[in-house]
N, C-alpha and C positions, 0 to 999 in steps of 0.2 A: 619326363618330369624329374625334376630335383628336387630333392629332398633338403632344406636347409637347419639348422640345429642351434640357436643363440645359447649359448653359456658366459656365463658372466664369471668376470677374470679379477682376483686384486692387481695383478702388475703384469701387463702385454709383454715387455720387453721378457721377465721371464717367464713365461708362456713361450713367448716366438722362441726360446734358447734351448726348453724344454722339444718341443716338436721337433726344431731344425737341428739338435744336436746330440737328442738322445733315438728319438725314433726316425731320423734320417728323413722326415718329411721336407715339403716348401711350403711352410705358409709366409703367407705375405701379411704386411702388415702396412692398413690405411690410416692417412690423416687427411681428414676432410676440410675443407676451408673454414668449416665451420666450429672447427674445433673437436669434432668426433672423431674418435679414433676408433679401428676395430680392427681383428686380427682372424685370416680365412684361412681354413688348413680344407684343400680341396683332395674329395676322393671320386671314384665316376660317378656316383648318384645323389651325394652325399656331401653338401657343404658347412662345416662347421664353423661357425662362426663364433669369436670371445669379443665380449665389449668389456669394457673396465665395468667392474662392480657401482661406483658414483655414478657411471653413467645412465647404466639401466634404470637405480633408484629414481636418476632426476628425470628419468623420460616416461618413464611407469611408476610412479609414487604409491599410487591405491595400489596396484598389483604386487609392490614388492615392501611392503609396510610389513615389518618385522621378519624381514627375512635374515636379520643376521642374527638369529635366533640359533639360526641353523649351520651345522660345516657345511660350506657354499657346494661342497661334491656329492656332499649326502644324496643316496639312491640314482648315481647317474654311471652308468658305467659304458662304458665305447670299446669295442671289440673287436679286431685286427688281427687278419690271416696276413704271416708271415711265411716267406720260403725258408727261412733261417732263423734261429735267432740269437746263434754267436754275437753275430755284430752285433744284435741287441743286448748281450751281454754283454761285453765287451766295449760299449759305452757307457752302461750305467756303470760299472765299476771305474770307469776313466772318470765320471762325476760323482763318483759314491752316492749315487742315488741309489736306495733300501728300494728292494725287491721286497714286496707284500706275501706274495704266495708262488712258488711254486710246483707245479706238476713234470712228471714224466711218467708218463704210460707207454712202458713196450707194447702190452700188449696190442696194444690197440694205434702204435708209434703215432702218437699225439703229447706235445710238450705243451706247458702254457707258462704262462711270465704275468702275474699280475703285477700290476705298480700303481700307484697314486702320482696323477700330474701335478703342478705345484699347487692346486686349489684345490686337490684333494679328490678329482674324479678320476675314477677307477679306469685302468687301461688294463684291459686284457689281452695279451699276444701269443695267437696260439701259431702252431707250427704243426701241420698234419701232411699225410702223406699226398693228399691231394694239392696240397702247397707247393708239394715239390720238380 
């Protein structure tokens, strides 16, 4: 069984620039004949799906009535075991993308890297011995 996950995106193309250029991911990004568009970042259990924010509204109205009340990331956070995560440094600093928080714990050799993607949900990358 898989797991699938909709979050609602202001702008795919950076979303797709975000995933594929800073955390080294492939998502793909669809346009449907019909005019939908949506963007998959697949993991093995786990597929996350971004629609454009308009679109959710016009397809769930009652459901998403005043939702821009809210920062669209608010309480969502996604969590990624990394073997590394120089390279993961070492492309936000190539994008100057701000680094939220982070950790390094010898004791326990566990590093972690929080960021915010461009809509504001929380990516945590942690880096442990088991990673490696």
């Amino acid at each position: 069984m898989r797991l699938n996950l909709t979050l609602g995106a202001q702008d795919l193309e950076h979303t797709l620039l975000f995933y594929r250029e800073i955390l080294n991911l492939r998502p793909v990004l669809h346009h449907e004949g019909t005019g939908l568009q949506f963007l998959l970042v697949d993991f093995d259990n786990l597929r996350v799906v971004f629609v454009p924010l308009e679109q959710l509204q016009q397809q769930h109205p009652a459901l998403l009535q005043g939702f821009d009340r809210h920062h669209l990331g608010t309480g969502v956070q996604l969590e990624m075991n990394c073997p590394d995560l120089e390279p993961m440094m070492q492309a936000l600093e190539r994008h100057d993308w701000p680094v939220a928080y982070e950790l390094e714990d010898d004791e326990h050799r566990r590093r972690e890297l929080w960021i915010n993607d461009p809509d504001g949900y929380l990516i945590v990358l942690n880096e442990e011995p088991g990673d490696l």
